[in-house]
Each structure stands twice: as structure tokens, then as C-alpha cells.
C-alpha positions in Angstrom: -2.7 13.0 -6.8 -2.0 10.7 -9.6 -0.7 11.8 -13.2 -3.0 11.3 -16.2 -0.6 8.9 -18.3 -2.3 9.5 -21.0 -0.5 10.4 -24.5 -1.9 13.0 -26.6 -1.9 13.4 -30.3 -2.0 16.9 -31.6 -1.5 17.2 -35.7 -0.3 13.8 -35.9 2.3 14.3 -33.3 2.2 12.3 -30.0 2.4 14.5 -27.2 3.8 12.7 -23.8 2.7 13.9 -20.6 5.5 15.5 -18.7 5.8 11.9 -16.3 6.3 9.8 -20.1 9.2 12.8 -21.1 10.7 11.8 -17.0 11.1 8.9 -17.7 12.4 8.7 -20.9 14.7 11.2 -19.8 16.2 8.6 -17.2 15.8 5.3 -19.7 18.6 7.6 -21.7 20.5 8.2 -18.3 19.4 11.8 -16.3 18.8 11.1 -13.1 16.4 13.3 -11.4 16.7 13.5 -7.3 13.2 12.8 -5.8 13.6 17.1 -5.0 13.8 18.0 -8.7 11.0 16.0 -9.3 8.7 17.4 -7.2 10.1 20.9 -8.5 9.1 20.2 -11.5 5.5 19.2 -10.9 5.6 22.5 -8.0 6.5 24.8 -11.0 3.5 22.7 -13.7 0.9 23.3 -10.9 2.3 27.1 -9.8 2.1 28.3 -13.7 -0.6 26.1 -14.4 1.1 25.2 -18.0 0.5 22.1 -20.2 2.6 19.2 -20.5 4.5 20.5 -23.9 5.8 23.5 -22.1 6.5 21.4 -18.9 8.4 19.2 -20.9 10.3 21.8 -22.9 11.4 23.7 -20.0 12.8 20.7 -18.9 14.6 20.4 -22.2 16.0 23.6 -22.6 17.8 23.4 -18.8 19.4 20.3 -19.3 20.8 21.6 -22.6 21.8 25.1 -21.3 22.8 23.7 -18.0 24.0 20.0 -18.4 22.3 18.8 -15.3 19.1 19.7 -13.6 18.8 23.3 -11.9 15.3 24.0 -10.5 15.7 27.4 -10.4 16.8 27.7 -13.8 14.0 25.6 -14.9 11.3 27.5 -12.5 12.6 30.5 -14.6 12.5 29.1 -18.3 8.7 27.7 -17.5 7.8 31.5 -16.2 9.4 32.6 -18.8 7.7 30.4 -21.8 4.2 30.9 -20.0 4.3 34.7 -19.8 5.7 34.8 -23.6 2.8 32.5 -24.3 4.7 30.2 -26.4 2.4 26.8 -26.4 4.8 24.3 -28.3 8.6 22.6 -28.2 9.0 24.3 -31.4 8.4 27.8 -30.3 10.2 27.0 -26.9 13.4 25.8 -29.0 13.3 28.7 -31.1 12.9 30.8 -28.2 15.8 29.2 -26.5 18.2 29.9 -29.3 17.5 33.4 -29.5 18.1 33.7 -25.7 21.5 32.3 -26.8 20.8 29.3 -24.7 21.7 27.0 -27.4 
């Protein structure tokens, strides 16, 4: 199944779909084994969450964890989706009073 690469633009913001975020991520130098990657979409599909939490659940385990952990992540995107924050800004806010930050 292929990816919609499409960008969305919510209030003004662009929005990039979580394979965009991937691969900016790796232009600035994480490398992502082919595993992680398919953990990643595994976990998108499993808690059916948008791109925005995707993408920020990705965020906050390379910040907490300095490298990629998919069980850390799987865990931060169950965690976001059953606290039904919907945006990075929530999910960063969330992270610092988690004392992840």
C-alpha cells in the first residue's frame, strides 16, 4: 500500500505526512533501519492516528531517547491517542509534563 504524499494545510500550517517528516528526519541525519520503519507505520495503522501524532511520537522518542526505540515509540503513540491529544503542540506539552523533556 502506497502513502498519500500529500501535504496538508491546517490554520495556515503545512502539515507533512508522517513519510515527508521520515525523510526529513534522515536529510538531517537519523537513520531509520528498514525494522523501525515498518514499526512505525505497524503502530499508525494499529492506533489508527493521523499523521501529526505519528509524526510527534516520533519526535518525542528521538528527543527522550536519542535514537529510535519502537517500543518507546509504540508507547508514546498509545499514549497520545488514548489522551486524545490531536496536535505537536499538545504532544510537546504533554511530553514536558511527563518529564520527557
Amino acid at each position: 500500500m502506497k502513502e498519500d504524499n500529500t501535504v496538508i494545510r491546517v490554520r495556515g500550517q503545512v502539515k507533512k505526512t508522517t513519510e515527508d517528516f521520515l525523510i526529513d528526519l534522515e536529510n538531517r541525519g537519523f537513520k531509520f533501519q528498514e525494522d523501525a520503519i515498518g514499526f512505525i507505520y505497524f503502530g499508525k495503522k494499529y492506533t489508527d492516528a493521523p499523521d501529526e501524532l505519528v509524526n510527534s511520537a516520533i519526535e518525542i522518542t528521538l528527543k527522550a531517547q536519542k535514537k529510535f526505540d519502537s517500543s518507546f515509540y509504540m508507547s508514546i503513540l498509545e499514549r497520545l491517542h488514548s489522551q486524545k491529544i490531536t496536535s505537536r503542540k499538545e504532544a510537546l506539552k504533554w511530553m514536558v509534563h511527563q518529564g520527557l523533556a
